[in-house]
N, C-alpha and C positions, 0 to 999 in steps of 0.2 A: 676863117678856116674851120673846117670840121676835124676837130681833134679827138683819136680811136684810142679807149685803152680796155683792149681785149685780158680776159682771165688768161693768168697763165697756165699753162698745160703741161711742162718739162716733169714729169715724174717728183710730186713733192717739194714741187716750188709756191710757194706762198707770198713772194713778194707782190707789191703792184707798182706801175712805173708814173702812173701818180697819184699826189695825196688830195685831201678834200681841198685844204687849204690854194695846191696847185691849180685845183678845179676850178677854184673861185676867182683865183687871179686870171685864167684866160676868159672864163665867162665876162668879166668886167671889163678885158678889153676886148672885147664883143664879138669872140669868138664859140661856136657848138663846140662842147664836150660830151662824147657819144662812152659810155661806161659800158661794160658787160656786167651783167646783173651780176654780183656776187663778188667780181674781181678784187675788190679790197675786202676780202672778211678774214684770209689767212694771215691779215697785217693787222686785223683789229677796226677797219675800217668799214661798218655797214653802207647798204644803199643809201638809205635814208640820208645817213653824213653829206653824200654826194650831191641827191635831189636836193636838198637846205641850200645848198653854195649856187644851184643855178645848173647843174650837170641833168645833162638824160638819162636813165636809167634804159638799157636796150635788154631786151630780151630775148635776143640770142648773138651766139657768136658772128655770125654769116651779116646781120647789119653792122656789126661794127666796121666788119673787113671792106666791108661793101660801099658805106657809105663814106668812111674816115679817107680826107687826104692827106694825112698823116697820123700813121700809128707809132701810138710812145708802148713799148714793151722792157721787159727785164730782160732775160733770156732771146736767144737767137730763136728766129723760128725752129718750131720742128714739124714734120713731114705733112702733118694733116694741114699746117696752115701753110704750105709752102701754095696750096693751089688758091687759096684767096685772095692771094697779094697781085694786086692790080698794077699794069705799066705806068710811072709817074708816081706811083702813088712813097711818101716817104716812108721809114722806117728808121726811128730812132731807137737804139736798141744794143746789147752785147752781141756782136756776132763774133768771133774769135773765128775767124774766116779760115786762114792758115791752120786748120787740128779739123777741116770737115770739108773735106771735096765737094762730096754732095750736097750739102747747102749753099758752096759757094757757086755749082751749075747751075743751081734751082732761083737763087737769086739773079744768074746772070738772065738765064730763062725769064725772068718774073718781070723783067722789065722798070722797075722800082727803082726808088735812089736809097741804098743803105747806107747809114750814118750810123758809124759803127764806136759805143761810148770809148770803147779800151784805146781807139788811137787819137780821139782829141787832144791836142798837145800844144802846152803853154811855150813859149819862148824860152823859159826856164828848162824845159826840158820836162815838167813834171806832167803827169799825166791824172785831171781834176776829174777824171769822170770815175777812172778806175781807182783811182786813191782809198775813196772810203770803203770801199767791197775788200781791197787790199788790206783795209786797216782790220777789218772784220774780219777776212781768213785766217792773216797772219796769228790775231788772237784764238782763234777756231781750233788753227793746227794744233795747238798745244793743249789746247783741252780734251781735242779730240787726241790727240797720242797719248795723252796722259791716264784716259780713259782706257784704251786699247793695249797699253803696259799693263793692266791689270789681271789677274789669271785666267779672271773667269769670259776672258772676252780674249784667250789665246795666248796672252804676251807673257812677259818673264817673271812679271808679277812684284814689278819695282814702282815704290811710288816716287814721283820725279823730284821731289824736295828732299825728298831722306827724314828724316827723326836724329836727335842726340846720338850719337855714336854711332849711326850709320850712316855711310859716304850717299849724295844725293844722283841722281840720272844724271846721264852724261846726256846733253844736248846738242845736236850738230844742226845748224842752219846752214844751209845754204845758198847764199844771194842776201847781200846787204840793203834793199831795195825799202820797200814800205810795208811789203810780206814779210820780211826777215825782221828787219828790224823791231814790228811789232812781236813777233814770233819769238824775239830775242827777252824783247822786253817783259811778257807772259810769262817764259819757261825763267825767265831769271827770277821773277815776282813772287813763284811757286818756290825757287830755291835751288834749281837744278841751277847745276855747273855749265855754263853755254858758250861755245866754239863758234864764232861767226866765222863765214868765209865769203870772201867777193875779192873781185878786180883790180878796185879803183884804189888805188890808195889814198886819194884825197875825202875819198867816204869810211875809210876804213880811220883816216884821221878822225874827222868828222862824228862817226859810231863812238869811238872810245873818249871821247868829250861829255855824252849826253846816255850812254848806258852804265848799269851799273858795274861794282869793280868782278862781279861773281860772269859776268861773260867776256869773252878774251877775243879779240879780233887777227884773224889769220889772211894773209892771204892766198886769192885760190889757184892752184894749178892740182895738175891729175894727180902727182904725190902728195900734197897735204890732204886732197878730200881723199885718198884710199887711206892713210894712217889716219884720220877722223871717227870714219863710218866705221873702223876695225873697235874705238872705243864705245860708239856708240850705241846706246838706248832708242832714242829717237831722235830720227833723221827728216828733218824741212826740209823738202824741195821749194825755194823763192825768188827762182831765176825767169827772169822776164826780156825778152828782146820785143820792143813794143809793136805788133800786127804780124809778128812772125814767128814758125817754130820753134819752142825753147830747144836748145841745143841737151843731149844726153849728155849727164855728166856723172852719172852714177851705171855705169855696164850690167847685163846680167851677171855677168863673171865676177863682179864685186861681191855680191850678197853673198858667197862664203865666206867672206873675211866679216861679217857681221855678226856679232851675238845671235844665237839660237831666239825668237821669240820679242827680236826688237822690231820697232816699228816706223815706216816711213810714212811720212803724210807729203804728196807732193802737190802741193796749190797750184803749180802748172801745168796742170791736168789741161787746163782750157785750152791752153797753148802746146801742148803734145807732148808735154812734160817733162823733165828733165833728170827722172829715174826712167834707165830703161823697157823697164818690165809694169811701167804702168799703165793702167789703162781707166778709164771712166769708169766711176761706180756713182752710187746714189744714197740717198740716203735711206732707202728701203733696205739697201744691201750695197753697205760703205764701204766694207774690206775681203779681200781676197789675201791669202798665202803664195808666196813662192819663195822655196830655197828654206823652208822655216821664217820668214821675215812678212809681217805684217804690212801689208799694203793699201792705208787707205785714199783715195782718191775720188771723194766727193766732186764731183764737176761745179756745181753750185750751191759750196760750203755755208755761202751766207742764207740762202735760204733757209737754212735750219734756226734760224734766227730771223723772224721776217719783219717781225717789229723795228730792230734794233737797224735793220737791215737796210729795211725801203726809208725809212725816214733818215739814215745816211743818207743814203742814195741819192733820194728826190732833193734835199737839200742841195746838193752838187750838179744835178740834170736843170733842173727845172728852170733856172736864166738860161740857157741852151736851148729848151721848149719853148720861154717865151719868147724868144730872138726868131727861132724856127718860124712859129705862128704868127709872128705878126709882119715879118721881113718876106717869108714865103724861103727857103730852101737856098737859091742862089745866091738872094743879097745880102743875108744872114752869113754865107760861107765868102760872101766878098768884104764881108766888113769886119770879119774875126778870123785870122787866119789858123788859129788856133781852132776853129770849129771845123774850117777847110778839111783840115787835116785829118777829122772825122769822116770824111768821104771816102768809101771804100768801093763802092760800086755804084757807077750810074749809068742807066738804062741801058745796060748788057754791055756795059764797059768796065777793066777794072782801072782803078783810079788808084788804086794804094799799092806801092811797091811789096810789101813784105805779102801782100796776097798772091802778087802776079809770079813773086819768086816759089814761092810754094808748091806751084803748080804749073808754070812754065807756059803762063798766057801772057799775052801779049797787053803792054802796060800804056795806057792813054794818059794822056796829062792833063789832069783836073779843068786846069783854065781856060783851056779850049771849049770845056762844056760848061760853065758857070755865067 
């Protein structure tokens, strides 16, 4: 199989969706690895790392698209590469389908199979592809909030541990998940005082076992997260319903009841968030204001870390790429069904319920096309 890994292009994404080490392992089993010149250098990774393992070096984008029948990516496409993408041809990759109509027409357009990393799903329930980007934000948020509490960057100008005789940031998570919980774990590390809030109460068991005694587990309905956000500093958005839009759980109408100058950081930006006045930013330009309340919503938080990021990442994908390439797409998604369930669209079908509900298309069952 020829296997594509185009540079990414998303505004200040620097990961690559694979490493040299990956390179090496498909070239040996006797597959082309087609590289876009340059793709691994915002992860530390040169060409030359590539050429040494047995990979191609291509020099331009348009052969990678052109030739690869399967492109491994970080990021969902965006607009300039939606007209490359060939019928048949794979795409293993984040699409967070449900938060982008127009990507999700452009793929159906595109004729392609996308294999989308956020919904492969173990038996367990856990989700191995998204876990470590999860584990990556969740710590993110709170460095990033903790940054953005400070005066000169807008906020109220609280540092989130406190000092001797001054009380520490109130912390408010929301979503006990793999975002929160790291996000729990961070903003406790730092010193803040931290309010989880989630559903389940066997997880909320479960949290209060294994974090420290400075975060307190709540759980969540609309009157504890409004008496929450009323105390707090900085507010996590780390609620996930997995291929489908996170549900709003924080109103615009809420943010008066917030501190003048506090800060939301909601990581379900990808998934349509679950503050409702958020909206995608970047890391050019992370935060917006409304109501007085700091709003940042990085789409692809890990990027800002590309090192720490892709070499998660790839660790996690990359038995998935080689299953991909050496099985070929169908017998790969019939022998893992946990892979299956990374089928989100195939060749102008949707295959994944939380997509079809999103947008009120009409939903094919996988097995008929595998």
């Amino acid at each position: 199989m020829i296997v594509g890994v185009p540079k990414e292009i998303k505004t200040a994404e620097n990961r690559v969706a694979l490493v040299p080490a990956g390179a090496e392992s498909l070239v040996s089993d006797g597959h082309t690895v087609l590289v876009e010149q340059g793709a691994g250098l915002g992860s530390g990774f040169s060409d030359e790392a590539y050429r040494a393992v047995g990979a191609t070096i291509a020099g331009s984008v348009e052969e990678v698209w052109a030739k690869a029948e399967m492109i491994l990516k970080v990021k969902e496409p965006v607009e300039p590469e939606w007209k490359r993408i060939r019928k048949g041809q794979v795409l293993f990759t984040y699409f967070h389908f449900a938060a982008s109509e127009p990507l999700t027409m452009a793929i159906l357009a595109s004729g392609c199979v996308a294999i989308a990393y956020e919904t492969v799903q173990l038996s367990t329930g856990e989700l191995p592809l998204l876990t470590p980007m999860s584990e990556v934000a969740g710590r993110m948020a709170v460095q990033e909030g903790a940054k953005y509490l400070e005066k000169v960057f807008g906020g109220s100008g609280i540092l989130l541990g406190g000092v001797p005789g001054v009380l520490p940031a109130e912390v408010v998570v929301i979503g006990g998940g793999v975002v929160g919980t790291n996000a729990a774990k961070m903003a406790a590390g730092l010193g803040a005082h931290v309010t989880l809030l989630d559903v389940s109460l066997d997880r909320l068991r479960y949290l209060a076992d294994v974090l420290p005694p400075n975060v307190d587990l709540l759980y969540s309905n609309r009157h504890n997260i409004l008496e929450q956000i009323k105390r707090a500093d900085l507010v996590v958005g780390a609620v996930l319903l997995p291929g489908a839009k996170a549900p709003h759980l924080v109103k615009r109408a809420d943010l008066k009841l917030m501190k003048p100058g506090s800060v939301i950081v909601d990581v379900a930006v990808d998934q349509g968030g679950c503050i409702e006045t958020i909206k995608p930013t970047t890391h050019d330009n992370p935060t917006y204001v409304v109501d007085g309340i700091i709003h940042y919503a990085v789409a692809n938080m890990p990027g800002g870390v590309p090192r720490t990021s892709t070499l998660a990442l790839t660790n996690a994908t990359f038995p998935y790429t080689k299953r991909l390439a050496k099985r070929g797409w169908k017998q790969a998604c019939k022998d893992d069904h946990a892979l299956a369930l990374g089928l989100n669209v195939v060749e102008g079908k949707v295959v994944y319920p939380g997509v079809a509900e999103a947008f009120g298309l009409p939903l094919t069952d996988p097995a008929t096309l595998v």
